[in-house]
N, C-alpha and C positions, 0 to 999 in steps of 0.2 A: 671502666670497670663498674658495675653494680654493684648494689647493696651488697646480696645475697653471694657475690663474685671477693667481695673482701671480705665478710664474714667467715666465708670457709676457707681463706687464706689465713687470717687469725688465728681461725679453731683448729688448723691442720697440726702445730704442733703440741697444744692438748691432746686431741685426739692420741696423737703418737702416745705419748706421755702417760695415759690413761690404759693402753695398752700395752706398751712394758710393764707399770706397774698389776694391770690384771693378768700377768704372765709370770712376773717372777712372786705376788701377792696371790695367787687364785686359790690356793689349797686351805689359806689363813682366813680367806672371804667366804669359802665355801663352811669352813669350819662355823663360822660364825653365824652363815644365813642357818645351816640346820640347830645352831644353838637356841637366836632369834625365834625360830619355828618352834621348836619343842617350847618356849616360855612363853609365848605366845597362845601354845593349842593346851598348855597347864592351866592357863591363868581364863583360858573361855570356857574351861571343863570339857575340852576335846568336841566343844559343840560346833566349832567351824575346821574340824581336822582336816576336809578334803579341800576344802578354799586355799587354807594355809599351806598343805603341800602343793597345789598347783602354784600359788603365788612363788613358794619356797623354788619351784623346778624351773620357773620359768625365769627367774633370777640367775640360777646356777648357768642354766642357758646362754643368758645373756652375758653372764662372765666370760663364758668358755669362748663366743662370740668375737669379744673385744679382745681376750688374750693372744686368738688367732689369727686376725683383725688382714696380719700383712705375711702372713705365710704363704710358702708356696706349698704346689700338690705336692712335692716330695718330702715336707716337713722344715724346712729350712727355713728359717726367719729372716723378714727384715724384707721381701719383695711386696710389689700389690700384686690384687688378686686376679686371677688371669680373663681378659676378657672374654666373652662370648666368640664360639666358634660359627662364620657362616654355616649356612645348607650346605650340602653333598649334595653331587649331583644335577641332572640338565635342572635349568628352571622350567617351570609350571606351562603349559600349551595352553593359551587364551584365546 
């Protein structure tokens, strides 16, 4: 087993961990980044307001990401995510 092969063994149940709490925490996180934001775009005198709301969006993102993390399409928690479907159809004439 490699490095990189026990590292992601280790981190797999962080990972998890990290996602139930940005699942049943996400609404308390989100509350907080648009707090963080607004004191933030107060205290620059609104001079970097568009920075801070993308930085702001792209966090929320990132929450909604990991809370999702191991859902299935139908909404039900707790599967991985479904892999890629082959091509349809004859293959390619070369």
């Amino acid at each position: 087993m490699g490095l990189f092969d026990n590292m992601k063994a280790r981190l797999g149940p962080a990972r998890d961990k990290v996602s139930d709490l940005a699942r049943q925490h996400g609404d308390k996180v989100q509350h907080g980044l648009d707090k963080a934001a607004k004191a933030v775009d107060d205290r620059t005198k609104h001079k970097y307001s568009d920075r801070i709301q993308a930085g702001t969006g792209k966090a929320k993102e990132a929450m909604d990401r990991l809370a999702h993390l191991h859902d299935h399409p139908d909404g039900t928690p707790g599967a991985q995510p479904n892999p890629p479907t082959p091509p349809q159809g004859p293959p390619p004439a070369s």
